[in-house]
Structure formats: C-alpha cells, structure tokens
PDB file of N, CA, C and O in Angstrom:
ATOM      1  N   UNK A   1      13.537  58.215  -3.801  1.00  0.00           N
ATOM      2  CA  UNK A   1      13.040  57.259  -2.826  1.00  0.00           C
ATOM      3  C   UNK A   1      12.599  55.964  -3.483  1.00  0.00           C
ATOM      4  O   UNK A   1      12.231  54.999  -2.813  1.00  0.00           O
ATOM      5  N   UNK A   2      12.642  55.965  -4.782  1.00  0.00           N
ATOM      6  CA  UNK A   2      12.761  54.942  -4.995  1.00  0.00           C
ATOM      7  C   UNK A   2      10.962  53.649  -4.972  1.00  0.00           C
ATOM      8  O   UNK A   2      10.667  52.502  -4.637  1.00  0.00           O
ATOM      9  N   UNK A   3      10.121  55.204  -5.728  1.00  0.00           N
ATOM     10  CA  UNK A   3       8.514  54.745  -5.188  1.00  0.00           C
ATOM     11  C   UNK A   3       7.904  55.619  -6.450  1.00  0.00           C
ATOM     12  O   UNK A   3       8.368  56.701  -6.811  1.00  0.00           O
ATOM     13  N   UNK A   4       6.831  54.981  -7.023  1.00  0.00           N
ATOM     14  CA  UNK A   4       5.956  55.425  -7.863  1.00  0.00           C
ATOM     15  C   UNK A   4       5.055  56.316  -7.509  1.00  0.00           C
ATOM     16  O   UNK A   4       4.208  55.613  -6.959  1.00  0.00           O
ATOM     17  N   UNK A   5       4.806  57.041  -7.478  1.00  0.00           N
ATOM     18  CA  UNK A   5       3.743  58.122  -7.416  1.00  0.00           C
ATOM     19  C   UNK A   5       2.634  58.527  -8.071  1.00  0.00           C
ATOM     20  O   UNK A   5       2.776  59.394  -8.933  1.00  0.00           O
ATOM     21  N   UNK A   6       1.423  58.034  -7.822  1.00  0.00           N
ATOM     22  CA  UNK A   6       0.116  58.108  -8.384  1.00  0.00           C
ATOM     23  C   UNK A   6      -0.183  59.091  -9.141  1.00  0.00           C
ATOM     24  O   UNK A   6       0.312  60.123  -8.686  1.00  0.00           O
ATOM     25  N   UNK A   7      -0.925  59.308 -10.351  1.00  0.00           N
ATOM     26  CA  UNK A   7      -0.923  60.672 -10.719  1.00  0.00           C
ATOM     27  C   UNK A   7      -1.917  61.779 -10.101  1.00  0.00           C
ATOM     28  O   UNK A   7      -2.059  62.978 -10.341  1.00  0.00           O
ATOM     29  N   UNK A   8      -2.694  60.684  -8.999  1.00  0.00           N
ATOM     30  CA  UNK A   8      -3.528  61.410  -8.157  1.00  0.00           C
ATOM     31  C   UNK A   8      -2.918  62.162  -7.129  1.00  0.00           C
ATOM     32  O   UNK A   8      -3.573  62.950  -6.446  1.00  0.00           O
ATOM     33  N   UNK A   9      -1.634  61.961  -6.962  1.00  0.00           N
ATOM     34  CA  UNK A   9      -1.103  62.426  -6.123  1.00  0.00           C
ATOM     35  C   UNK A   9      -0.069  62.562  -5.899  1.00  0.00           C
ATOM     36  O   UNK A   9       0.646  61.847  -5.196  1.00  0.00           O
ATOM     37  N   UNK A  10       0.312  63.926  -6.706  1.00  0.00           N
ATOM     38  CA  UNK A  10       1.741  64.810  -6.942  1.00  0.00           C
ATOM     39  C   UNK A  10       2.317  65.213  -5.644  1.00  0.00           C
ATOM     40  O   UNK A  10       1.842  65.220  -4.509  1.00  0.00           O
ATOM     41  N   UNK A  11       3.446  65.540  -6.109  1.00  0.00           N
ATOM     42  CA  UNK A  11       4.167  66.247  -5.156  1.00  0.00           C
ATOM     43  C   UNK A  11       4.429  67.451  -4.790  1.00  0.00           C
ATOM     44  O   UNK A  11       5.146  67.904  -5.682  1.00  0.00           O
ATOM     45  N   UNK A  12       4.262  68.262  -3.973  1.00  0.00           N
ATOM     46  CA  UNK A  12       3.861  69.944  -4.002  1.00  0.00           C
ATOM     47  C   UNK A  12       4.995  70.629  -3.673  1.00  0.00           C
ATOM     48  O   UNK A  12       5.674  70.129  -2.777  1.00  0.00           O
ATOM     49  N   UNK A  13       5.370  71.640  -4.168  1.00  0.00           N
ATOM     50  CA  UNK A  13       6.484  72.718  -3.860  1.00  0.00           C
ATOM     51  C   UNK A  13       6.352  72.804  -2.303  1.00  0.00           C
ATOM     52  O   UNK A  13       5.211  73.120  -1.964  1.00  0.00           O
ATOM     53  N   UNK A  14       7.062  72.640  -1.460  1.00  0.00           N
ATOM     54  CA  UNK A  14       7.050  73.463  -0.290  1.00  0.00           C
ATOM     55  C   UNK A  14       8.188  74.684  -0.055  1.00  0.00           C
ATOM     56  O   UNK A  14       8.042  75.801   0.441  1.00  0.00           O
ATOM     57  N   UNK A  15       9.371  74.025  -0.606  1.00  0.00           N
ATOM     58  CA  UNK A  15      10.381  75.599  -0.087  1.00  0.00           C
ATOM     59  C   UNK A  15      11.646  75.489  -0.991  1.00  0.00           C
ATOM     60  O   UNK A  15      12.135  74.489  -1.517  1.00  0.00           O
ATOM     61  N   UNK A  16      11.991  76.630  -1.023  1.00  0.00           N
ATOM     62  CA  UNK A  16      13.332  76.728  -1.410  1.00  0.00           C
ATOM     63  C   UNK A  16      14.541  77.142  -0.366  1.00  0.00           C
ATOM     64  O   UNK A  16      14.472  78.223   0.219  1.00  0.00           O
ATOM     65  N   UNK A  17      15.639  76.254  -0.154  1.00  0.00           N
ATOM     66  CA  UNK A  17      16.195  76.428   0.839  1.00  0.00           C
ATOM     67  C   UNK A  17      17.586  76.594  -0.054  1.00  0.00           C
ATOM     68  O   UNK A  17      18.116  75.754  -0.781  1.00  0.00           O
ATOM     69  N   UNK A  18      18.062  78.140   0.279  1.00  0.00           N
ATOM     70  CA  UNK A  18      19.484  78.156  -0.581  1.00  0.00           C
ATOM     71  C   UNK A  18      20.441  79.445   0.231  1.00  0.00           C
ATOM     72  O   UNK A  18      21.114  80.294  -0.353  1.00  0.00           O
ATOM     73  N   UNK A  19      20.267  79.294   1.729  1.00  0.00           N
ATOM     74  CA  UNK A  19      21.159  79.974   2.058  1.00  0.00           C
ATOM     75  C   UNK A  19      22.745  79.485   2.110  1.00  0.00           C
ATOM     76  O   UNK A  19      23.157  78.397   2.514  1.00  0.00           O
ATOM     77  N   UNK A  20      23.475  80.532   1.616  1.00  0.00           N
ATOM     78  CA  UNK A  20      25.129  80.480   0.874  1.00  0.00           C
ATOM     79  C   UNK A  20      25.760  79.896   2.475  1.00  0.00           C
ATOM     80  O   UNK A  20      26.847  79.325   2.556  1.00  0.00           O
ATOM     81  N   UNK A  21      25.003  80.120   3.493  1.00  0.00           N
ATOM     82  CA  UNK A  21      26.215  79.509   4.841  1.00  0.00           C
ATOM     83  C   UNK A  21      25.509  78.515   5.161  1.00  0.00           C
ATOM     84  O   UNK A  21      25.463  78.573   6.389  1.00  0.00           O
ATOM     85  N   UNK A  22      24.533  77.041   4.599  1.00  0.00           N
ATOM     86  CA  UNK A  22      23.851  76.353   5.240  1.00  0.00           C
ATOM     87  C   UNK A  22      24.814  75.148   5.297  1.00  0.00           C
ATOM     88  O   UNK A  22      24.806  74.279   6.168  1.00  0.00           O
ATOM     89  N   UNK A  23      25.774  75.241   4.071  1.00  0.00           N
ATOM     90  CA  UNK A  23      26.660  74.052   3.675  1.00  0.00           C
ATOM     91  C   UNK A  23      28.428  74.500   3.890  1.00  0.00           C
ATOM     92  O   UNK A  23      29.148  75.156   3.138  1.00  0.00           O
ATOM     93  N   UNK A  24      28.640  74.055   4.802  1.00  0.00           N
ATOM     94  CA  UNK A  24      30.131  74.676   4.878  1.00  0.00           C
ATOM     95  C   UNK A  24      30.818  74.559   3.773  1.00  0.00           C
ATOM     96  O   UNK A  24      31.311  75.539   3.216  1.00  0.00           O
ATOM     97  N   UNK A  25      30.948  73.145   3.255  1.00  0.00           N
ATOM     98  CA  UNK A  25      31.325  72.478   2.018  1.00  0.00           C
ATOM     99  C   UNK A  25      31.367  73.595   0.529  1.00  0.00           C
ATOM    100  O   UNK A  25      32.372  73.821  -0.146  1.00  0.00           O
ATOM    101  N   UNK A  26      30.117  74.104   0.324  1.00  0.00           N
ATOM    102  CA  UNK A  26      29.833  74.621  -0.938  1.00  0.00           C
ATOM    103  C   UNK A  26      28.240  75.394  -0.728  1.00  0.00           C
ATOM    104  O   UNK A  26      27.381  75.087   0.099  1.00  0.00           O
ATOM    105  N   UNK A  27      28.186  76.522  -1.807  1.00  0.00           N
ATOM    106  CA  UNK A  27      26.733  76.731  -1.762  1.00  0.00           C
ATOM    107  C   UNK A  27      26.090  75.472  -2.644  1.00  0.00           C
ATOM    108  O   UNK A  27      26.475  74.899  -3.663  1.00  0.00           O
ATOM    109  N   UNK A  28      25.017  75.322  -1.845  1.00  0.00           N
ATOM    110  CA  UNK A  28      23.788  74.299  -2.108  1.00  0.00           C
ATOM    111  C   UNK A  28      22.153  74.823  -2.244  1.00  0.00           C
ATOM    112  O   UNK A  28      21.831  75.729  -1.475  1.00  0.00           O
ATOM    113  N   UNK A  29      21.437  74.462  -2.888  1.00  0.00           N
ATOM    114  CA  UNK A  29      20.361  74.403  -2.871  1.00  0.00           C
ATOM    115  C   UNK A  29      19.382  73.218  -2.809  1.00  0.00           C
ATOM    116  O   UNK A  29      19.657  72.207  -3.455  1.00  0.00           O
ATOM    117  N   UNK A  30      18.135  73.281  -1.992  1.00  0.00           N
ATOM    118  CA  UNK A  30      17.203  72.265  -1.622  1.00  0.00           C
ATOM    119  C   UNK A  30      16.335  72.854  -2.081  1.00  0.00           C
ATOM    120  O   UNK A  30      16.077  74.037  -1.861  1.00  0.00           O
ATOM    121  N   UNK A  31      15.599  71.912  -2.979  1.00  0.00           N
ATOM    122  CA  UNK A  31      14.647  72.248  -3.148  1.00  0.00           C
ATOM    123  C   UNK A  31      13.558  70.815  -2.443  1.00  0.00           C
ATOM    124  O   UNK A  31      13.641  69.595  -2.579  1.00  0.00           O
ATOM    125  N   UNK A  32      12.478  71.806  -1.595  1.00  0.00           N
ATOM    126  CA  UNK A  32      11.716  70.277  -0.846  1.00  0.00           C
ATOM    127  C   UNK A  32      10.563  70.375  -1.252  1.00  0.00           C
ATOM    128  O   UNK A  32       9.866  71.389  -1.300  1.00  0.00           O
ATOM    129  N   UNK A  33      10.133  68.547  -1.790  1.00  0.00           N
ATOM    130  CA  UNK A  33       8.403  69.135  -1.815  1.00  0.00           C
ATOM    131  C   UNK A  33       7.758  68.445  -0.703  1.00  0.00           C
ATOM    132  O   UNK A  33       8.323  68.292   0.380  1.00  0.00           O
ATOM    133  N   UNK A  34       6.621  68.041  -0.951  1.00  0.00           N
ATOM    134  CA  UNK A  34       5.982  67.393   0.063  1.00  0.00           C
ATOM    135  C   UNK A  34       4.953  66.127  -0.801  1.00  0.00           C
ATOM    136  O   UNK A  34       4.032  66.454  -1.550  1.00  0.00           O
ATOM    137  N   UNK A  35       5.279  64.880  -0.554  1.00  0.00           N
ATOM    138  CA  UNK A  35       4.253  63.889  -0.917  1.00  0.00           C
ATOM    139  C   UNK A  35       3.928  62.912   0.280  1.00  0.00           C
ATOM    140  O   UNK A  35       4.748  62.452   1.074  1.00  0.00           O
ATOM    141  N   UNK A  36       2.435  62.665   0.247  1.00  0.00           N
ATOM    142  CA  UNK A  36       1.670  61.539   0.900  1.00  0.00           C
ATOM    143  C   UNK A  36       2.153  60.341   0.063  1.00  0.00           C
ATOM    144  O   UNK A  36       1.965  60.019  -1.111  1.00  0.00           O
ATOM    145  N   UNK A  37       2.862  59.779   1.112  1.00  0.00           N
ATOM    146  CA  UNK A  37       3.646  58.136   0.858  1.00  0.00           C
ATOM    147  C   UNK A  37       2.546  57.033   1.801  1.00  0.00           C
ATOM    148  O   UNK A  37       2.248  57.102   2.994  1.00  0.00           O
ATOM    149  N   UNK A  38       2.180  56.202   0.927  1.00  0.00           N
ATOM    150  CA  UNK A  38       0.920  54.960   1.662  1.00  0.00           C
ATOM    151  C   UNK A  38       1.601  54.415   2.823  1.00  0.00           C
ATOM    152  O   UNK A  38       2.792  54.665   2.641  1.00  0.00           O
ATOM    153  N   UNK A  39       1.497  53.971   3.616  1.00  0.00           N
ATOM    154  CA  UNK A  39       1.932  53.508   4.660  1.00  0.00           C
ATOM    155  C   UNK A  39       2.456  52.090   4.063  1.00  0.00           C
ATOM    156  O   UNK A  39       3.498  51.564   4.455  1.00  0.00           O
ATOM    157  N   UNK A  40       1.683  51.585   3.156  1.00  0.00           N
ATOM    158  CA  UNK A  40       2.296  50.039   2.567  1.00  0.00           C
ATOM    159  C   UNK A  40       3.436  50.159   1.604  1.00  0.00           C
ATOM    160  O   UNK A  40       3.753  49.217   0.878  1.00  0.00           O
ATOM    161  N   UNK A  41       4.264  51.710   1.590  1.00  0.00           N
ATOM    162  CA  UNK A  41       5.077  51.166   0.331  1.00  0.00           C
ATOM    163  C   UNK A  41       6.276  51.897   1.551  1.00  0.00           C
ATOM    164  O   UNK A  41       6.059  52.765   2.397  1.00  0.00           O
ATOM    165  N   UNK A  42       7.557  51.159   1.231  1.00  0.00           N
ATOM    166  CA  UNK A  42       8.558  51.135   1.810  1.00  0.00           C
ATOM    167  C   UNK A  42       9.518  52.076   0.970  1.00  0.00           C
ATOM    168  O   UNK A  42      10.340  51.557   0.215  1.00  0.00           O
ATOM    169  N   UNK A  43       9.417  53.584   1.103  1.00  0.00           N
ATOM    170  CA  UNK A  43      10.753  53.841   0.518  1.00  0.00           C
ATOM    171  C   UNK A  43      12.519  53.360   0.472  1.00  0.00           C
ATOM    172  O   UNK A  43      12.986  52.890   1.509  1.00  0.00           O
ATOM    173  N   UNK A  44      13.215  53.474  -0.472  1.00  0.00           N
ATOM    174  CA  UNK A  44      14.736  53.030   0.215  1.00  0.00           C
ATOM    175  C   UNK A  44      15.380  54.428  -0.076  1.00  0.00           C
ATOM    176  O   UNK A  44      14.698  55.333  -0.557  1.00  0.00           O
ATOM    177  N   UNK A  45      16.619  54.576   0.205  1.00  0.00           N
ATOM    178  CA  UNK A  45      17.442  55.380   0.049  1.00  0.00           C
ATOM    179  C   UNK A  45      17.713  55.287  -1.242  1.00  0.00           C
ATOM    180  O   UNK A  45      17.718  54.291  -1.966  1.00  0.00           O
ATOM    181  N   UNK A  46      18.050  56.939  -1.597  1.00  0.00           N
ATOM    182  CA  UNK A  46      18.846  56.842  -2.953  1.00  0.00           C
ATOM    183  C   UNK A  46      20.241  57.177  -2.680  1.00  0.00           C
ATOM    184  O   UNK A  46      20.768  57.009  -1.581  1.00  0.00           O
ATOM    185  N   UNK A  47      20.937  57.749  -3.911  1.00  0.00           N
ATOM    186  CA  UNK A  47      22.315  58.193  -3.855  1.00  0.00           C
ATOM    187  C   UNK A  47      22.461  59.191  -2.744  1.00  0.00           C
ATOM    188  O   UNK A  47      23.507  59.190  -2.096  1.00  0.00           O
ATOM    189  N   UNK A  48      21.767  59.807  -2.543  1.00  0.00           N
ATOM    190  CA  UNK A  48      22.231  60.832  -1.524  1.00  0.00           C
ATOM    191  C   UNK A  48      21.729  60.650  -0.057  1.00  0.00           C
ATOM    192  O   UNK A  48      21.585  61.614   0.697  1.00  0.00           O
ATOM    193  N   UNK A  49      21.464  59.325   0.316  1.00  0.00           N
ATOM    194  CA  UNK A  49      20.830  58.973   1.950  1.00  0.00           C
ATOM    195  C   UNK A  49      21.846  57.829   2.070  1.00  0.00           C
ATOM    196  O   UNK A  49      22.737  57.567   1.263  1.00  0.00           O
ATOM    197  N   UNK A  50      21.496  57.051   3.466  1.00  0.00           N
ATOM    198  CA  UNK A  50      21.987  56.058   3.426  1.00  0.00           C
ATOM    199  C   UNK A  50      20.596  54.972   4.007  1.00  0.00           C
ATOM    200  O   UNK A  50      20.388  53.759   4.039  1.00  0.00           O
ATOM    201  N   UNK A  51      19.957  56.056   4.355  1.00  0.00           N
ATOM    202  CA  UNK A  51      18.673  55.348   5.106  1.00  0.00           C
ATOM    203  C   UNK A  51      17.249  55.867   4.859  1.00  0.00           C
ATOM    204  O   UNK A  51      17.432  57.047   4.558  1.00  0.00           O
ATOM    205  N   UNK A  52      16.156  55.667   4.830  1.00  0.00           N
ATOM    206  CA  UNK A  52      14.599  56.783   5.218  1.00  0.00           C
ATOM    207  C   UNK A  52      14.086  56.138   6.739  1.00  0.00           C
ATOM    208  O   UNK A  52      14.106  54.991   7.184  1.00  0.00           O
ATOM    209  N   UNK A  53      13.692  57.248   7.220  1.00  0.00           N
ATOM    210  CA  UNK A  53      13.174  56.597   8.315  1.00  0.00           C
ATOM    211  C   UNK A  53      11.961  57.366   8.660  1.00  0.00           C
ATOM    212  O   UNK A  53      11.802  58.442   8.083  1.00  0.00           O
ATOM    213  N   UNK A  54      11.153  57.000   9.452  1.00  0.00           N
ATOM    214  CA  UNK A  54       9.785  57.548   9.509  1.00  0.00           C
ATOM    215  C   UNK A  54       9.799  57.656  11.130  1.00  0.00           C
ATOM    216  O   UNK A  54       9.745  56.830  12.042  1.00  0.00           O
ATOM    217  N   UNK A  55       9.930  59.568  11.024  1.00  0.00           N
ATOM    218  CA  UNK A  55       9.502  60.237  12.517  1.00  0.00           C
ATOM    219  C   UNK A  55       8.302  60.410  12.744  1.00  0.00           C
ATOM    220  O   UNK A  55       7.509  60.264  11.814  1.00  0.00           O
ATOM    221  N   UNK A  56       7.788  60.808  14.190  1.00  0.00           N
ATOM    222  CA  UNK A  56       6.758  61.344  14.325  1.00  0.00           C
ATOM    223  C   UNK A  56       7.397  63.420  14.289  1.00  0.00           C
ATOM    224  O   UNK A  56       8.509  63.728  14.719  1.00  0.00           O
ATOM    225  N   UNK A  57       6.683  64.181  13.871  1.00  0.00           N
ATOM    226  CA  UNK A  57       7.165  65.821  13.479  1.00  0.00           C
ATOM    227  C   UNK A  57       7.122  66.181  15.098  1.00  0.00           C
ATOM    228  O   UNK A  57       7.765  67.204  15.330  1.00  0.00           O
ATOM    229  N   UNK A  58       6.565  65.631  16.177  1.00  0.00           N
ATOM    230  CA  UNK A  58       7.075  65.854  17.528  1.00  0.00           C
ATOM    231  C   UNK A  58       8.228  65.566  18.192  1.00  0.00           C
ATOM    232  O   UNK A  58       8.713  66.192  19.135  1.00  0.00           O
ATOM    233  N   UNK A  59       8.751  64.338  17.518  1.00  0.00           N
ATOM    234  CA  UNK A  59      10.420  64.052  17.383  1.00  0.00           C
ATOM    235  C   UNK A  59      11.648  64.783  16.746  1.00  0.00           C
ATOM    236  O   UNK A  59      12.806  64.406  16.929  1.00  0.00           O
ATOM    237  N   UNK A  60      11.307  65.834  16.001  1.00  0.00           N
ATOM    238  CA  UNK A  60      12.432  66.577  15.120  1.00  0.00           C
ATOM    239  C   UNK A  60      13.251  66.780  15.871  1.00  0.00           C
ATOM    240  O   UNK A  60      14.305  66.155  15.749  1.00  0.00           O
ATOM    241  N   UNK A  61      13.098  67.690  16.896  1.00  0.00           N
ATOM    242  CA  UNK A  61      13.839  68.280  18.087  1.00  0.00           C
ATOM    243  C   UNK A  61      15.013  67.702  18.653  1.00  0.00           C
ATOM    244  O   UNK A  61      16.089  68.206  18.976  1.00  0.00           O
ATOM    245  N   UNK A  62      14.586  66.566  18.703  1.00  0.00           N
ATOM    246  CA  UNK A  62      15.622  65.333  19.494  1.00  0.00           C
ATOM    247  C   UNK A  62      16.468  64.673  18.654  1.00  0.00           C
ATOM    248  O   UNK A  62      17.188  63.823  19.179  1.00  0.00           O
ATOM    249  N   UNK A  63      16.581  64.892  17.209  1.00  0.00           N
ATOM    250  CA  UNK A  63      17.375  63.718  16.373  1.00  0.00           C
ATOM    251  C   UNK A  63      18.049  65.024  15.646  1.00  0.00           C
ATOM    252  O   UNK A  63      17.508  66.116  15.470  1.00  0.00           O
ATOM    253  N   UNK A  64      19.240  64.663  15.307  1.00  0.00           N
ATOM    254  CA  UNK A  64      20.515  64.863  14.542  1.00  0.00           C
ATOM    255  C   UNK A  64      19.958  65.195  12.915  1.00  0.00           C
ATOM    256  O   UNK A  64      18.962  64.532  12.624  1.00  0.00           O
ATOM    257  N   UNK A  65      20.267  65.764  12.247  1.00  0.00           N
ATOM    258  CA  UNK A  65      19.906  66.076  10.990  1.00  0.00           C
ATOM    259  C   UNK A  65      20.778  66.910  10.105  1.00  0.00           C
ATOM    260  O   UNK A  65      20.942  68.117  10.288  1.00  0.00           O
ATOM    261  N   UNK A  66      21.482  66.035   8.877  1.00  0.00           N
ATOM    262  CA  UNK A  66      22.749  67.410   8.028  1.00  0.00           C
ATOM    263  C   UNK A  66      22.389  68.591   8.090  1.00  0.00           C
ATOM    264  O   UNK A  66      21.192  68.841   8.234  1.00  0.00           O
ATOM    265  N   UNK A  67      23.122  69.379   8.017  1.00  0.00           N
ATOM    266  CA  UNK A  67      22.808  70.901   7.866  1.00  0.00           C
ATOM    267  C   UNK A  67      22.152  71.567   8.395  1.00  0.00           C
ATOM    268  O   UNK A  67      22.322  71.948   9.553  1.00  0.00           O
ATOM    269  N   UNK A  68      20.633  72.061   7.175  1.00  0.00           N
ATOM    270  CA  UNK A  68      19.702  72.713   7.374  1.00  0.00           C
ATOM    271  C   UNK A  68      18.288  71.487   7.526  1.00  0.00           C
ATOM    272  O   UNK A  68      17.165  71.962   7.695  1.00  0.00           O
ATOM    273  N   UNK A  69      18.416  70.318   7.471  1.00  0.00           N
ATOM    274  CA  UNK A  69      17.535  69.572   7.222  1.00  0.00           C
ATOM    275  C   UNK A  69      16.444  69.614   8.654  1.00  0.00           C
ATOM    276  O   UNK A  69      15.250  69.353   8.511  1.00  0.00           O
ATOM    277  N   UNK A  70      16.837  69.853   9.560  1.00  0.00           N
ATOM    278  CA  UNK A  70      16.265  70.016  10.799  1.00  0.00           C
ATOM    279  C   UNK A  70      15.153  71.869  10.799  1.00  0.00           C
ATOM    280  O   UNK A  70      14.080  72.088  11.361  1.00  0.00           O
ATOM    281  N   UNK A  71      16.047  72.867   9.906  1.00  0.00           N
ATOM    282  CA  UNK A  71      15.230  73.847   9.819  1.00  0.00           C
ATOM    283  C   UNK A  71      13.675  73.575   8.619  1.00  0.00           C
ATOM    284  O   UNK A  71      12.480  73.831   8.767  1.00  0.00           O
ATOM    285  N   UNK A  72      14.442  72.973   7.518  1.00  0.00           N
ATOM    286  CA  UNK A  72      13.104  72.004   6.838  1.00  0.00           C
ATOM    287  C   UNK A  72      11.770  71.977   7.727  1.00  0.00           C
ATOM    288  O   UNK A  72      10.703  72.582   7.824  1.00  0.00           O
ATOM    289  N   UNK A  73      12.488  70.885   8.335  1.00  0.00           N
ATOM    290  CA  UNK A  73      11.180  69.917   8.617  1.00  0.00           C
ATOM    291  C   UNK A  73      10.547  70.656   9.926  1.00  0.00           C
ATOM    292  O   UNK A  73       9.386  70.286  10.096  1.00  0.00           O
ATOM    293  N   UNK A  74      10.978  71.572  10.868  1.00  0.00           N
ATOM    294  CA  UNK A  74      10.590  72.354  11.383  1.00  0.00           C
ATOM    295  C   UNK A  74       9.563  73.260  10.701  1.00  0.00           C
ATOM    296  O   UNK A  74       8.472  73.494  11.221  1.00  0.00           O
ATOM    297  N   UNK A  75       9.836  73.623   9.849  1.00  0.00           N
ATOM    298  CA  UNK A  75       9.210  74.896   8.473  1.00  0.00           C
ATOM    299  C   UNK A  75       7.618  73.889   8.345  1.00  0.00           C
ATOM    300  O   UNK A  75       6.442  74.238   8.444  1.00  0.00           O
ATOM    301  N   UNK A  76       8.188  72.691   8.116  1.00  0.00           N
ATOM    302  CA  UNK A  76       6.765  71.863   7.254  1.00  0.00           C
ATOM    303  C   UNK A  76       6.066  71.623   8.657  1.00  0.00           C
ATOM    304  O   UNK A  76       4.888  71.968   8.745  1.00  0.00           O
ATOM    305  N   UNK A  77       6.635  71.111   9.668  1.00  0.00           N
ATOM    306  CA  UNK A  77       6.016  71.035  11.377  1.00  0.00           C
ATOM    307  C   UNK A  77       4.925  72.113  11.603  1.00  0.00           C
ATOM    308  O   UNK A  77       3.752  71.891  11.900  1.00  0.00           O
ATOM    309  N   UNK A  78       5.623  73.548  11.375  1.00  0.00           N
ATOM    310  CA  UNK A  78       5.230  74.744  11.856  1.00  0.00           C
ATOM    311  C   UNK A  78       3.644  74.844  10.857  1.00  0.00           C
ATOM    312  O   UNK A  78       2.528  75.173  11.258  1.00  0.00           O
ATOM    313  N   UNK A  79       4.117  74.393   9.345  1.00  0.00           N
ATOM    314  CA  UNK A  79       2.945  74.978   8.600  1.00  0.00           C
ATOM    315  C   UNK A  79       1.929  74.088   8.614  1.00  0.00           C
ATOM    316  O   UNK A  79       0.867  74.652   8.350  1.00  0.00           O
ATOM    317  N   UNK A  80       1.820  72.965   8.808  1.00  0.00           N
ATOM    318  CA  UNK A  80       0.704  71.558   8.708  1.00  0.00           C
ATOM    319  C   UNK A  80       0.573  71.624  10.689  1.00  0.00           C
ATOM    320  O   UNK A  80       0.461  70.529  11.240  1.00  0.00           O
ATOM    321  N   UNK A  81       0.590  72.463  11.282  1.00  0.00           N
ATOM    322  CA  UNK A  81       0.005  72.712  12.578  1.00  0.00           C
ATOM    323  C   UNK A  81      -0.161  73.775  12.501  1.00  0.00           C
ATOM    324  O   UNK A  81      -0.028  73.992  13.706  1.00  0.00           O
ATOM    325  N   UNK A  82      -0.388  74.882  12.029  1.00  0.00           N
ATOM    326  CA  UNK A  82      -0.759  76.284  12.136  1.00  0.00           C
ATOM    327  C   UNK A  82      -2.448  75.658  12.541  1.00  0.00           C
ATOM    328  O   UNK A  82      -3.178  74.727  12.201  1.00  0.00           O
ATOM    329  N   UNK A  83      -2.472  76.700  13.369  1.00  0.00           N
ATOM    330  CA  UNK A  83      -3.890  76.584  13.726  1.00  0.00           C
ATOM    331  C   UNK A  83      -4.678  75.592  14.720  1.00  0.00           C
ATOM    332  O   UNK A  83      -5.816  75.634  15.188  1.00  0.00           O
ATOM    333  N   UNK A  84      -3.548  74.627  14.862  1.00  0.00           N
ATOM    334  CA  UNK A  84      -4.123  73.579  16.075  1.00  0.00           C
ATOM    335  C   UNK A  84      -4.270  73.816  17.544  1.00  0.00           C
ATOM    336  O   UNK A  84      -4.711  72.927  18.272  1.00  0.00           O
TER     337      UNK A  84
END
C-alpha cells in the first residue's frame, strides 16, 4: 500500500486463507493482517490492485470482490463486532 507504518503500530496476523478451490486459476494463499491506517495518509495500489478504496464493513455485502476476498472481510466484520 505503499505507507509507512509506525513502530507503534504493527500489523497483526488475522487469517490464513488457503483453500485449494478459492482460485480457479491456481492454488493460492492469503495471508491477511490487519493495520490501523490514519485517516490522513492515502494508500495507493500496489502490483497486485488497481485501486484501495475505503468501505464502510456494512457495505461488504453489496460490492463485488475477487475470489475469496469478500469471505475475508466478512471473517474481520464478524470478529471486530462480536459482541455488539
């Protein structure tokens, strides 16, 4: 993304995503973490995006996403609302 990252504030394991039918193409693995990005710094795309864009996690539902990327962010939805 193309952004410095404080040393106050790493980036945390959240999941390993490596099921053999997620990628028609080939087996793949994701590995996702999770970092707090400041609202003042603008990520860009790297080699593998063409864009970043900033949802609200009540929007997942409704937007298009490669693959498994929609089960992701569902996963991180589900766990940063447990309990609300």
């Amino acid at each position: 993304m193309n952004i410095v990252l404080s040393p106050d504030n790493p980036p945390s394991l959240f999941g390993v995503y490596s099921d053999p039918l997620r990628d028609a193409r080939r087996h793949t693995a994701s590995i996702v973490y999770v970092v707090d990005v400041p609202l003042d710094v603008a990520p860009k795309a790297g080699d593998d995006a063409t864009d970043v864009v900033l949802i609200a996690l009540h929007d997942i539902d409704h937007r298009t996403f490669f693959v498994d990327h929609k089960t992701m962010l569902r996963d991180y939805r589900a766990a940063v609302t447990k309990g609300e």
